[in-house]
KOLTI-25215 format. One line per 10 residues: number of its first residue (from 1); their letters; for each residue z, x, y of C-alpha. Coordinates in Angstrom, 1 decimal. Example, Ala and Ser with C-alpha at 12.3 -4.5 7.8 and 13.67 -1.06 7.14 Angstrom:
2
1	as	7.8:12.3:-4.5 ~ 7.1:13.7:-1.1
//
This chain:
140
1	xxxxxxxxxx	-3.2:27.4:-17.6 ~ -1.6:26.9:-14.2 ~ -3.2:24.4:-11.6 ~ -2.8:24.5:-7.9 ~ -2.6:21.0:-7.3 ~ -2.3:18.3:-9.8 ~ -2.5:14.2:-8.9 ~ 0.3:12.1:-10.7 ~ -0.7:8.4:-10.0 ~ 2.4:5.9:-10.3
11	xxxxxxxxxx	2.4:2.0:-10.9 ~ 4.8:-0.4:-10.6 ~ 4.2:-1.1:-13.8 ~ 4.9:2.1:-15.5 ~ 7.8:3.0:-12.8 ~ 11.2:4.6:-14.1 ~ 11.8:5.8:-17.9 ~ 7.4:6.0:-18.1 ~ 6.6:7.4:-14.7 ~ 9.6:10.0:-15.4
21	xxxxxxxxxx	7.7:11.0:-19.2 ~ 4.3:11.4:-17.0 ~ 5.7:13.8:-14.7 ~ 7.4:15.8:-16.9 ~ 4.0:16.1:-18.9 ~ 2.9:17.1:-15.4 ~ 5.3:19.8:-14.6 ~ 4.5:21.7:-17.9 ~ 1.0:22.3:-16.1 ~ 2.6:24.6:-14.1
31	xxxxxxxxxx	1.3:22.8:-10.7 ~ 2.0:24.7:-7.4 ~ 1.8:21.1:-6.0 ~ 2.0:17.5:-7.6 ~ 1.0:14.7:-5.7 ~ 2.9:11.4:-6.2 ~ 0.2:8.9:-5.5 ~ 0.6:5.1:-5.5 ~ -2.1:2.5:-4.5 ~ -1.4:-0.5:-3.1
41	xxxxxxxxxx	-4.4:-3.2:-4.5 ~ -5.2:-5.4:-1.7 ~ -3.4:-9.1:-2.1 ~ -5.4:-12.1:-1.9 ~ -4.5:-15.3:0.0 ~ -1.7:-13.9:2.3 ~ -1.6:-15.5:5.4 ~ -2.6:-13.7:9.0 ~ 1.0:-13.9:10.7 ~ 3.1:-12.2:7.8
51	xxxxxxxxxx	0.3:-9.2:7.1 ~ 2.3:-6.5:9.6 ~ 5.7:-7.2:7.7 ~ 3.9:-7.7:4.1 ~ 2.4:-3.9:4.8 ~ 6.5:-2.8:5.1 ~ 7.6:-4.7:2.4 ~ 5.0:-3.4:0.6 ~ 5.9:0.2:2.1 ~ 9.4:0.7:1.5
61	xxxxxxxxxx	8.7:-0.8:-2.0 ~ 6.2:2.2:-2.7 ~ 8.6:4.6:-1.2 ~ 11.3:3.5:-3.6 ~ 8.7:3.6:-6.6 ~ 8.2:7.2:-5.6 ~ 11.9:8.4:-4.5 ~ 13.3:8.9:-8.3 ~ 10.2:11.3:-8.7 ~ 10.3:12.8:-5.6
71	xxxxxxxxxx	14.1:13.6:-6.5 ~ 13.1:15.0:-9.8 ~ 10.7:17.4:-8.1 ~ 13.6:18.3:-5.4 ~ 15.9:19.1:-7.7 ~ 13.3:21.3:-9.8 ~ 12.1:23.3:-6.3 ~ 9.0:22.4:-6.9 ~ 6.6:21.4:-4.2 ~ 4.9:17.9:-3.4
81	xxxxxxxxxx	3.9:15.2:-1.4 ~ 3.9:10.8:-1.5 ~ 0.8:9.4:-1.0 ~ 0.4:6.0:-0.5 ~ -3.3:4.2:0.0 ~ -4.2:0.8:0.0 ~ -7.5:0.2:-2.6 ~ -8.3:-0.8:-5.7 ~ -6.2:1.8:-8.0 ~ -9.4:3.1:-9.8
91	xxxxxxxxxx	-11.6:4.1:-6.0 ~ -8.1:4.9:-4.5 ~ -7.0:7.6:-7.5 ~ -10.5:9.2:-8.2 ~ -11.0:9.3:-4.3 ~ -7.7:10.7:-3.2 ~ -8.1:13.8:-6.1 ~ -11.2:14.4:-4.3 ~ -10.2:14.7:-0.9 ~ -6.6:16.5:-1.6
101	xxxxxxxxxx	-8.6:19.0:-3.7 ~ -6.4:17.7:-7.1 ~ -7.4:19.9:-10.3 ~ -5.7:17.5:-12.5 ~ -4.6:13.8:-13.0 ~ -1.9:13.0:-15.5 ~ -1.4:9.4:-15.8 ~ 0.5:7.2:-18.4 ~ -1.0:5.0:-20.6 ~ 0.7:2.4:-22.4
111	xxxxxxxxxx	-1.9:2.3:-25.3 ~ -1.3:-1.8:-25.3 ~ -4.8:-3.6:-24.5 ~ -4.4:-7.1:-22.6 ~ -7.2:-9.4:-22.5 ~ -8.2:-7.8:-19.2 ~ -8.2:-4.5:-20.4 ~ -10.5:-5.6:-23.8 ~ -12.8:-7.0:-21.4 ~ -13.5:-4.8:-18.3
121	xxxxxxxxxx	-11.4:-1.6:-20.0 ~ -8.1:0.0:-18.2 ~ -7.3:2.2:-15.4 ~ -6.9:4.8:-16.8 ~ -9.8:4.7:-19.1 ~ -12.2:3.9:-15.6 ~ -10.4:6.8:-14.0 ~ -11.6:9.2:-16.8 ~ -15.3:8.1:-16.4 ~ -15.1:8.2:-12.9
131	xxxxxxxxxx	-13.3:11.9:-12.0 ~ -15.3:15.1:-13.0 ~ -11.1:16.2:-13.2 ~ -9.3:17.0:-16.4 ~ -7.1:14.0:-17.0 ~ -4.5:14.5:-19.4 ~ -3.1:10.8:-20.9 ~ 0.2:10.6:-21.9 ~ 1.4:8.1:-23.8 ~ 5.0:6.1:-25.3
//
């Protein structure tokens, strides 16, 4: 089965050696497109004057989360774009599949369960009730 577009969501936290396995799980979807999304969850308590450089700190560090993918993808010919949004990951992943017309999400899931996670459930798992989307979950 081939997609046109598929949605590959990256996090800081499963950057590198995990976000690398997730795209490669991606790439045997045959995608015409992938789309390397990040979202940027709004910070709490940072003061007025610093916001403007906060949102380019916080720019070229989503760039630079993105820029071993994007590579990957270069080097493979195989077409795609950086998306970065500012919103809480779960609105900001299901919302952008929408409205970029994604046929797919592939995410990476850890399979460890914090406190957090136990109590309100993960990202990914809120992401699969949320998206009428095939997600496909790839794990350690």
């Amino acid at each position: 089965m081939s997609y046109e577009r598929v949605l590959l969501p990256v996090s800081g936290k499963h950057s590198g050696e995990r976000a690398l396995k997730a795209l490669s799980q991606a790439r045997k979807l045959d995608p015409k497109e992938i789309i390397l999304l990040h979202a940027v969850a709004p910070s709490v308590g940072s003061p007025m004057p610093n916001i403007m450089r906060d949102q380019q700190d916080i720019a070229v560090k989503a760039e630079a989360l993105l820029a071993p993918l994007a590579a990957e993808l270069d080097n493979a010919g195989i077409p795609y774009q950086t998306v970065i949004r500012h919103g809480l990951p779960v609105e900001t992943i299901v919302k952008a599949a929408k409205e970029m017309d994604a046929e797919a999400i592939v995410m990476f899931s850890d399979g460890r369960d914090d406190l957090t996670d136990r109590l309100f459930g993960s990202i990914t798992e809120h992401v699969l009730r949320n998206t009428p989307l095939p997600v496909l979950v790839v794990r350690q």
